[in-house]
N, C-alpha and C positions, 0 to 999 in steps of 0.2 A: 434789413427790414425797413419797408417803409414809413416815415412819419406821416400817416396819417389815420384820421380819428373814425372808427366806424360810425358813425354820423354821416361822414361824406359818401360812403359806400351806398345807403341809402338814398342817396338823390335821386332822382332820374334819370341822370347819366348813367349810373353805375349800379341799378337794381339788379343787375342779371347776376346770378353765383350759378358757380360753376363746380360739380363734386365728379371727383376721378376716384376708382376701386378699382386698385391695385393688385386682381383676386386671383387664386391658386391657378385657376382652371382661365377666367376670361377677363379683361380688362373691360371699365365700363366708362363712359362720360357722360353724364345730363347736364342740359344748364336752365333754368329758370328764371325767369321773372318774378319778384317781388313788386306786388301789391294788394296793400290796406293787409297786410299780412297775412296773405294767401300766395301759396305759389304757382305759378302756371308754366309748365313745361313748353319750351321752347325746338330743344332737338334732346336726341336718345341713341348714342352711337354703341354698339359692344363688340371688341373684337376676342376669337378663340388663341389667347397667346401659349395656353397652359404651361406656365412657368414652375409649377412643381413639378411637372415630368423632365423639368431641366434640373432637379438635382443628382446631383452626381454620388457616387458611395460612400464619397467623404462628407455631404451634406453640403456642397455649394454648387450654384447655378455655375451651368453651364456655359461658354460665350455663345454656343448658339443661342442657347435658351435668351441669355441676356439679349443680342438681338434681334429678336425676337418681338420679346419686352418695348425693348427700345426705338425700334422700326413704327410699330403702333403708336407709341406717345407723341411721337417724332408728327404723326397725322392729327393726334389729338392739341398738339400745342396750337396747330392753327386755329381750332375753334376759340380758343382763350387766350391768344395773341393780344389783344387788345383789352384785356379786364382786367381791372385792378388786383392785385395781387391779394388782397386780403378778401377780395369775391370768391376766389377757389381753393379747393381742399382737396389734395390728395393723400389718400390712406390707401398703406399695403397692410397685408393679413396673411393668412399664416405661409404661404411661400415664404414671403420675405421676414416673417420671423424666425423661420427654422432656418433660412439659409447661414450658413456661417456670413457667405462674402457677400451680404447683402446691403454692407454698406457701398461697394464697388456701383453695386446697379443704381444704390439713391443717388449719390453722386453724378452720374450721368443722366436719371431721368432726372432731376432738379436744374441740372442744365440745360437740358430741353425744353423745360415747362417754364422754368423762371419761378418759380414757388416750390417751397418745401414738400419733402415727401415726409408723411407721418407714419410710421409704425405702429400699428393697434393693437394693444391686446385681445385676446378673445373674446374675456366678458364685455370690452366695450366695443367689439365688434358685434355682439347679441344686442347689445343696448341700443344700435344706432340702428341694428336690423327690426330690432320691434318698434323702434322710432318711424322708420319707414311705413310697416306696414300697418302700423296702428292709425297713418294719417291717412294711411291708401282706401282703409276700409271706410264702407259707408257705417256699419253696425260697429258702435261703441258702448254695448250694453253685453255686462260679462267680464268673466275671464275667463283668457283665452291660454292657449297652447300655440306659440310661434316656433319652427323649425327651419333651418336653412342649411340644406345641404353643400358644401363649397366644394372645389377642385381637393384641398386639403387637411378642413377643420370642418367641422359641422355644429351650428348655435341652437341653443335653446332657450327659449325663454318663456316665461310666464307673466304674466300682466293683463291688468286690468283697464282701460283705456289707454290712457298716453303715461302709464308709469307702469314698466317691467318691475315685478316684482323678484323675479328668478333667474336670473342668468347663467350660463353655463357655456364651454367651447369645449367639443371635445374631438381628438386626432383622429379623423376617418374624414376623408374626402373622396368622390367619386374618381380623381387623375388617381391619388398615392393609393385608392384600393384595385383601381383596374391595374398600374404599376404591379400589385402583390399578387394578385389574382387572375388576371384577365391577359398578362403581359404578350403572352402568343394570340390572342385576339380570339382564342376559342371560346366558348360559351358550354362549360358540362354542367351538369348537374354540381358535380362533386364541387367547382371551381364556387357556383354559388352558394354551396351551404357553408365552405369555409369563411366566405367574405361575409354571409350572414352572422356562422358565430362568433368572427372578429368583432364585427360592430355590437354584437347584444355584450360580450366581455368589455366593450369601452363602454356601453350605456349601464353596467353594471354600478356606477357608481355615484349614478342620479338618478338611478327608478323608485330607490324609496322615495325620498326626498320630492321629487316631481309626482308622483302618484298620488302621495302623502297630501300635498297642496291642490291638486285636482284641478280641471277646469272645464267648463262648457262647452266651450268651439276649440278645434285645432286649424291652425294656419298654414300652408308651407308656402314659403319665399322663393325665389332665384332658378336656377335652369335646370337643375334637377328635377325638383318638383314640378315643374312647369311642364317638364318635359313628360313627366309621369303622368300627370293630367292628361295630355294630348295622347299619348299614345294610347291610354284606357279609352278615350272617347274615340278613335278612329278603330281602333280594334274592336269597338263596341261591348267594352268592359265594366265599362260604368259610365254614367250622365258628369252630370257639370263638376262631379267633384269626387277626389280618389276614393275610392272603398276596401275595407281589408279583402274580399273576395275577388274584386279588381285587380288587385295589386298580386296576388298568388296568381291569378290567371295571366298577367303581363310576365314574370318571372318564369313562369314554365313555357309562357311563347318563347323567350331571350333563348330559355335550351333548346326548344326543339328548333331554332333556327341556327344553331350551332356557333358562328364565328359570327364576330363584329361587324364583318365588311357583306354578310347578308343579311342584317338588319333593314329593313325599309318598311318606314311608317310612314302614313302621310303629316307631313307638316313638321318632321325634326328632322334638320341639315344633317350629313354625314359626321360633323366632327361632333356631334351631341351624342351620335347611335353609339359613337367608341367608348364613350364613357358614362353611358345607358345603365349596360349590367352592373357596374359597380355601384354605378347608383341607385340602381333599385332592390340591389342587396341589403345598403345601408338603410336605405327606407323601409324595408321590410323590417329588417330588424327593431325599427323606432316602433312601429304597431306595434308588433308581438309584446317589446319591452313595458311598453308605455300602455299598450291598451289602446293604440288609439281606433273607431270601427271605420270612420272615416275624414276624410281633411279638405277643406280647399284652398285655391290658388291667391295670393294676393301678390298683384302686381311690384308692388313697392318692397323694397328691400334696402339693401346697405347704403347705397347710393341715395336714394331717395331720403334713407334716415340723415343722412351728410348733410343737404340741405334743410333739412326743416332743424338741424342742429345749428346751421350758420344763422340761418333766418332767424331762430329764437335768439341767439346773442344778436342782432343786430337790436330787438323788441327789450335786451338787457334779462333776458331769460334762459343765462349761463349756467347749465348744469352745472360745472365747474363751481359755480358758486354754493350750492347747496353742497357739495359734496365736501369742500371744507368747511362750512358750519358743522355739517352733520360730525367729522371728524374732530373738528373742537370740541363738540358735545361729547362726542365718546370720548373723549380721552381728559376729559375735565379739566380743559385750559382755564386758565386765569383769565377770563374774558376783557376783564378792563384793561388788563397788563396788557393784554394784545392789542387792545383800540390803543393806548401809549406808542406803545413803539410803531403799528404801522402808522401812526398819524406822522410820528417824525420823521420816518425813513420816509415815507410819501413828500415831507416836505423838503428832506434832503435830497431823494431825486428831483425834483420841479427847479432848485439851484441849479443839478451838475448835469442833469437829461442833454442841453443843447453841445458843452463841452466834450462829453464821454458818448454822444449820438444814442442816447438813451430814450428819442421822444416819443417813440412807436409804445401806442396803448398795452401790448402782448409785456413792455417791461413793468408797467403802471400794475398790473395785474398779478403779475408775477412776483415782484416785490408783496406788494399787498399779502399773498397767501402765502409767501416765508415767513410775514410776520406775525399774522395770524394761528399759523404750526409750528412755528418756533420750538414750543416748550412743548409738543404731545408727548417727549421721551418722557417728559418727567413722568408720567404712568407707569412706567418701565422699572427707571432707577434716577434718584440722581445724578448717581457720580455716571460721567460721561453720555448725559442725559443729550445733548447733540447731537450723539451717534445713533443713540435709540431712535431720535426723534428723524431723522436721516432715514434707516434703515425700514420705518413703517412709510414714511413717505413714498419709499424709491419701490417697497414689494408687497403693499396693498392693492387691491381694486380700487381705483381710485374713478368715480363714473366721468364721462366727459374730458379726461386728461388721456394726453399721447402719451407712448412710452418718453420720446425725447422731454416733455413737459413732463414728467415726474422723475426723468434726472436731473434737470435742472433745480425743479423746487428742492429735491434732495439734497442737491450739490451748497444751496444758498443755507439752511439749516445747516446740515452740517461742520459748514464754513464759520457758524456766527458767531463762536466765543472759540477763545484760545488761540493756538498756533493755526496758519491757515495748510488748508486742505491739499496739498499739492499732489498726493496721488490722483485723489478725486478730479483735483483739476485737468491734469493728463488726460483721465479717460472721458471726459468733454468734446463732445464734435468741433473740430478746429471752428466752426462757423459761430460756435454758440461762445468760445471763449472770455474773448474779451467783456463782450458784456456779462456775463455770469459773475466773473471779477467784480468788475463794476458794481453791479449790484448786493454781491457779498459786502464788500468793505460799507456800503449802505447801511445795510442790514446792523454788521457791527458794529456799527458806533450808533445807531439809533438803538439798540439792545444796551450797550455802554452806559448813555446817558438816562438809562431809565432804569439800570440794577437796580437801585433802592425801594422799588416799588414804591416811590413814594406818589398819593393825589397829588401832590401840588403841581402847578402844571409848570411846567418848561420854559424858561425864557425863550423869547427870538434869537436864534441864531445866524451865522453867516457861514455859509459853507462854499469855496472857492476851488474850484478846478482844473490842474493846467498837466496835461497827464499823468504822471503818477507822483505828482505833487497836490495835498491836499491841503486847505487850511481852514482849521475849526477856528471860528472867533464869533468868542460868546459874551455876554455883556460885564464889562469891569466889575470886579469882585466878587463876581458868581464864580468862582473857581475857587477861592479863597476862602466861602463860606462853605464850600464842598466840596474838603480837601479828598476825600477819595474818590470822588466821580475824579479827580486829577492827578491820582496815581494810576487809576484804570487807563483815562486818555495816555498818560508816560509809556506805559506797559505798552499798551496796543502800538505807538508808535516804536517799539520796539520789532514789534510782532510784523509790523507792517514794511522794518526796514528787512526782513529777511525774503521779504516777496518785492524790493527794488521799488516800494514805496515809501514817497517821506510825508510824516503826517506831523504841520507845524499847526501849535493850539495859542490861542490869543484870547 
């Protein structure tokens, strides 16, 4: 990682970000221009990689598929060859969640790109998709209904302005349904009504719920939709925006033109028409389910939501932030305890950041919110409260956090007290190791020095770094008036020579 401050990203050298989606069906790149915190689109590349129809029976891409994948990136790294690396964000979805060997493929595009690939969960892939097109649209009055059909997952959301209130991902993509359905390329009746009642069987388990909550406008995002749109208006099916009557009359054209490869609509490319019927199966389904009579098109989607999420942390309008308050709230942390200890681990890194190359913000942040979540187990249970507190960390919806970013935070909690975490540590991406260490033995001994919950505040101390040599040295006779904060320090140095660290106290 590099050391440097998002401060500097905003200069005028470095305004431009850069967001890559990583998606079932198409890989996409936009890059933008920041300014007075508006964004202005610069260029808008999408290539057809469809990387879910590169899973194989055992669930892993295939090396075609991968290059494939990787051939595209290979074109996109030029455009971001020269931006600083904390400008650009690459997120994959659900291909590369469901792939088994899909850390094989980040590996090699993060090679290419020079920046991290993130792996999104669904619901924070709905989050960034209503981020998107909530900025896309002129009309912000209401709530709406946002849909986005993908190659292998399909989002839901619900929200009112620029806050989703309803998220949802659910397993139906137009590649993995034409894969089930469509795989000899014919188009029958029969083929459609199955893929129809697959999708309303997966919408089964958010109609009430989404009904229930209701909304005035529906949206759809991304190339399904898009595509749906277009082909109603050329067919002269409906005007500027999908209709349920539109949309059965598109579906019985798809049969009466029987196979994929004599589809022709004006203005959708041939590798859209292949993966048409499956998608307008699933869209069908979302009417019927949902109710919806009709929807329009907005431009803006995942990509789009990518950037107005980098752009607001640069403005210090980190989702990421509320979503651990909010979690502290729930789970009724000890809020002062928490300002204690991140204050000291905060000043225990700011010591050992240059020695242990800790100085990139992403650890400042990171730390900060293990010690903030520290204690949510204790909701759970006392005894072995770490583990509790770990385990909600790592298999919540956490908004605005990667998968990789809430194993980490997971991995720092449940490292903070006791023996340290060595299996955990193991399943850690070789890249993120060392510092997660690092920042664990942080964590514990600023957790150490504050067990007593006591207000009074903390002397100055000195904290000394020469690899896995540490040295606490705190002011003469503050040890002595607080003889067990110096059986805890004993202990831990115990704890710490079985992970090949020596921790001398003074």
């Amino acid at each position: 990682m590099y050391a440097q401050d998002t401060a500097a990203v905003a200069t005028a050298d470095t305004s431009l970000l850069a967001a890559i989606d990583l998606g079932s069906n198409s890989f996409h790149i936009i890059v933008a221009r920041v300014f007075a915190g508006e964004l202005s689109t610069l260029d808008v590349l999408s290539e057809k990689v469809q990387l879910a129809a590169g899973l194989d029976a055992e669930g892993c891409l295939t090396e075609n598929a991968m290059a494939r994948g990787l051939e595209c990136l290979g074109r996109f790294a030029q455009r971001v060859v020269d931006l600083p690396r904390q400008s650009i964000r690459v997120v994959g979805t659900n291909a590369l969640r469901e792939a088994r060997n899909s850390d094989d493929f980040i590996a090699r595009a993060e090679a290419l790109l020079g920046t991290p690939v993130e792996v999104i969960a669904g619901r924070e892939e709905a989050r960034l998709i209503y981020l998107g097109v909530s900025h896309t649209l002129a009309d912000d009055s209401g709530r709406r209904l946002v849909v986005d059909i993908g190659g292998g997952s399909t989002e839901f959301i619900i929200g009112s302005r620029f806050e989703p209130r309803l998220c949802e991902s659910l397993q139906m993509g137009c590649v993995s349904y034409t894969d089930l359905f469509f795989s000899s390329g014919e188009i029958s009746a029969a083929a459609m009504r199955e893929a129809r009642t697959a999708a309303l069987q997966e919408l089964l388990s958010i109609r009430r719920g989404y009904r229930r909550l209701g909304w005035s406008s529906s949206v759809g995002a991304s190339g399904t939709i898009k595509a749906a749109r277009q082909a109603c208006i050329s067919l002269g099916l409906s005007n500027d925006q999908i209709s349920a009557s539109g949309l059965k009359q598109l579906s019985e054209y798809l049969v009466s033109v029987g196979h994929i490869d004599r589809i022709q609509i004006d203005g959708i490319k041939p590798e859209r028409c292949a993966v048409l019927p499956a998608g307008i199966a699933i869209l069908g389904a979302i009417f019927e389910s949902l109710g919806v009579e009709s929807m329009s098109f907005s431009e803006g989607a995942l990509r789009e939501g990518l950037l107005y999420d980098m752009a607001g942390r640069l403005r210090h309008e980190d989702v990421r932030e509320r979503t651990i308050t909010a979690l502290a709230r729930r789970y009724h942390v000890d809020r002062r305890q928490a300002a204690r200890v991140e204050a000291t681990a905060l000043a225990a890194l700011e010591q050992t950041a240059e020695a242990w190359k800790l100085q990139d913000i992403e650890y400042r942040e990171l730390l900060s919110w293990a010690a903030r979540t520290h204690e949510i187990g204790l909701a759970v249970a006392h005894s072995q409260f770490h583990k509790h507190s770990a385990y909600l960390l790592q298999h919540s919806d956490l908004p605005g956090f990667t998968r990789p970013e809430q194993q980490q935070l997971a991995f720092l909690v449940r490292g903070h007290r006791r023996k340290f975490p060595k299996d955990e540590f193991r399943n850690l991406p070789p890249a993120l190791k060392a510092s997660c260490r690092y920042l664990c033995l942080l964590l514990r001994l600023a957790v150490l020095l504050h067990r007593s919950r006591s207000k009074a505040r903390l002397p100055a101390f000195r904290l000394n770094v020469d690899g896995h040599r540490i040295e606490l040295a705190l002011p003469p006779g503050w040890l002595d008036q607080h003889p067990l904060t110096r059986a805890d320090l004993e202990q831990e140095a115990g704890y710490l020579r079985n992970i090949d660290f020596k921790l001398k106290i003074s």
